[in-house]
N, C-alpha and C positions, 0 to 999 in steps of 0.2 A: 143713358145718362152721359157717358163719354163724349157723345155725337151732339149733345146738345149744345151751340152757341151758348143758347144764354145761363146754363148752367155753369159754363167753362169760364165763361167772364164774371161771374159772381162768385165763384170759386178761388180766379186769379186775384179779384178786389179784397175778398176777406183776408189772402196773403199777402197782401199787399201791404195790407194794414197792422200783419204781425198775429193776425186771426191762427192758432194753432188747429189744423184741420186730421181727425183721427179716419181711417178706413174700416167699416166695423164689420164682421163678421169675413173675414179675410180668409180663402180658400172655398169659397160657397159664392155663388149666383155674380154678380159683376163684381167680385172684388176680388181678382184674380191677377197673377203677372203681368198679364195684358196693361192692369189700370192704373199699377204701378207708378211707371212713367208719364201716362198720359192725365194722371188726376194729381202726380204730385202731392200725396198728402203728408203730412208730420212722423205718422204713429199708426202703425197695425193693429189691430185687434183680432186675434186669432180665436177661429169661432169654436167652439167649445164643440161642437160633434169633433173637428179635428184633435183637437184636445185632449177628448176621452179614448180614439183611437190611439192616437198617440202612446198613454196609458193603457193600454191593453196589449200593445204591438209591439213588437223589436223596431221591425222595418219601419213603421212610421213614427214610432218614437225619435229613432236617428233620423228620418225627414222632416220631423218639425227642428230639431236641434241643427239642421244644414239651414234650413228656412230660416230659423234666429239670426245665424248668423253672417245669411246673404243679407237680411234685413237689415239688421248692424251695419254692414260693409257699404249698404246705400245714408248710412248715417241718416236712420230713421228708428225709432222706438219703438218697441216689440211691449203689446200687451198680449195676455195670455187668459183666456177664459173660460170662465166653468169649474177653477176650483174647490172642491167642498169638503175636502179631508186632509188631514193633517200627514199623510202619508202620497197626495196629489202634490202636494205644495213641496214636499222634500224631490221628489221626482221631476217638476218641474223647474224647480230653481235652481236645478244643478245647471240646465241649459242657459241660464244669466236672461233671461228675458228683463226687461225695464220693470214694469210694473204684472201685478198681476191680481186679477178679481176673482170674485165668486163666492158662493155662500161659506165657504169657510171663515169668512172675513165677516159679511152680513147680507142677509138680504136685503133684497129692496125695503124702504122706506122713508116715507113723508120726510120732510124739510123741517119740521116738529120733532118727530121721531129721530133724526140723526143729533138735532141740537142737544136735546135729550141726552142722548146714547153717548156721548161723545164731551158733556159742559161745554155748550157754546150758550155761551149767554146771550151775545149780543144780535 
């Protein structure tokens, strides 16, 4: 993806435009330090295997809380993923991440189902 011209330029146009670009599963397969710098995006999303290591580990617990806040220091927004208990979410908010998801909040569902969920009328 990195190497691709025409992705890089479509990438650059969407920021261009004020387009807020997220990196999603951050520490897994091309969305590594590497891509960083060279894809520019907004907001990490930190993929939830790391996540739940995190939560089971000392040593990677403190490597995701060093990771927040290299992320921070590049003045980029830290999402955190794969929350789903109420004892996840106290463990990981202590690190200040920006936003953070997972079924403790909701699952997936329909654009119905959230209006629903949520009174959005309109």
């Amino acid at each position: 993806m990195e190497t691709s011209k025409n992705v890089r330029h479509m990438w650059e146009s969407f920021k261009k435009i004020g387009v807020c670009i997220a990196m999603d599963d951050f520490g897994t397969g091309y969305s590594n330090l590497k891509n960083i710098g060279r894809l520019s995006s907004n907001t990490l999303k930190i993929d939830r295997s790391f996540t739940m290591q995190a939560l089971k580990n000392e040593y990677e617990h403190k490597l995701l809380d060093y990771i927040i806040d290299m992320i921070h220091s590049l003045n980029l927004k830290v999402v955190i993923e794969g929350i789903e208990t109420k004892e996840e979410l106290e463990s990981i908010t202590k690190m200040k991440p920006d936003y953070i998801q997972g079924y403790y909040y909701s699952k997936p569902c329909s654009a119905e189902q959230f209006k629903e969920k949520y009174g959005i009328t309109k």
